[in-house]
C-alpha positions in Angstrom: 22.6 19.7 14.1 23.5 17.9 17.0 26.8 15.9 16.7 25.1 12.3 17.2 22.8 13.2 14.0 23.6 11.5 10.7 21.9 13.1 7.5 22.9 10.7 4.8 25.2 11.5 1.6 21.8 12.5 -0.2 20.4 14.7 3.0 17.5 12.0 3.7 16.3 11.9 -0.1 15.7 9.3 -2.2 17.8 9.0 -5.0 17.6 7.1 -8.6 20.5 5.1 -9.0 20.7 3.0 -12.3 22.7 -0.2 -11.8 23.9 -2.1 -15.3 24.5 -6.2 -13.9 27.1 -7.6 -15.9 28.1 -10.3 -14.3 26.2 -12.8 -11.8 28.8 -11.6 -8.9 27.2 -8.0 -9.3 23.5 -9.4 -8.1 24.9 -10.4 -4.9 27.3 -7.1 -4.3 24.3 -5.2 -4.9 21.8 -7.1 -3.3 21.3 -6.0 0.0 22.1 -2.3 -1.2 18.8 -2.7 -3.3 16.8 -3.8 -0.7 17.7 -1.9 2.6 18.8 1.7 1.1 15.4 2.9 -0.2 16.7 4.5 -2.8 14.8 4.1 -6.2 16.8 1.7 -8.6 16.9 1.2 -12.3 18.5 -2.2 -13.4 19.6 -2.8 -16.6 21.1 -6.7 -17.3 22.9 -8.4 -20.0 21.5 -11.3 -21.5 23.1 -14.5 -19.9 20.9 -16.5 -17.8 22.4 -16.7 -14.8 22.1 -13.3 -14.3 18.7 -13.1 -15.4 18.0 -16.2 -13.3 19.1 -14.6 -9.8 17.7 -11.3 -10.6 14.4 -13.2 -10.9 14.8 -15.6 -7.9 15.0 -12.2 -5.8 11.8 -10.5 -7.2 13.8 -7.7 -8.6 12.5 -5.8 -12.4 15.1 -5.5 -14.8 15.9 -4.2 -18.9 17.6 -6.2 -21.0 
């Protein structure tokens, strides 16, 4: 491998990551994580509306 490759931590695979939002702060640090790394992502959320509120308002599925 040439030195100007990159093979990412996971060799180029997807990989499941499950996420558990506890707070509204953790929609927005994993936000753009969710949506550029292709990975596949399991979210799990507690039950308070704001987090549930921004979790909807960016499209993203979620278990309560």
């Amino acid at each position: 491998m040439a030195k100007s490759e990159s093979v990412g931590f996971c060799g180029g695979e997807k990989v499941k990551i499950l996420i558990d939002i506890n707070h509204p702060k953790h929609v927005h640090i994993f936000r753009n994580f969710i949506l550029r790394s292709g990975h596949v992502f399991t979210l799990i959320a507690r039950k308070r509306p704001m987090v549930q509120e921004l979790l909807d308002h960016y499209g993203f599925s979620y278990d309560v």
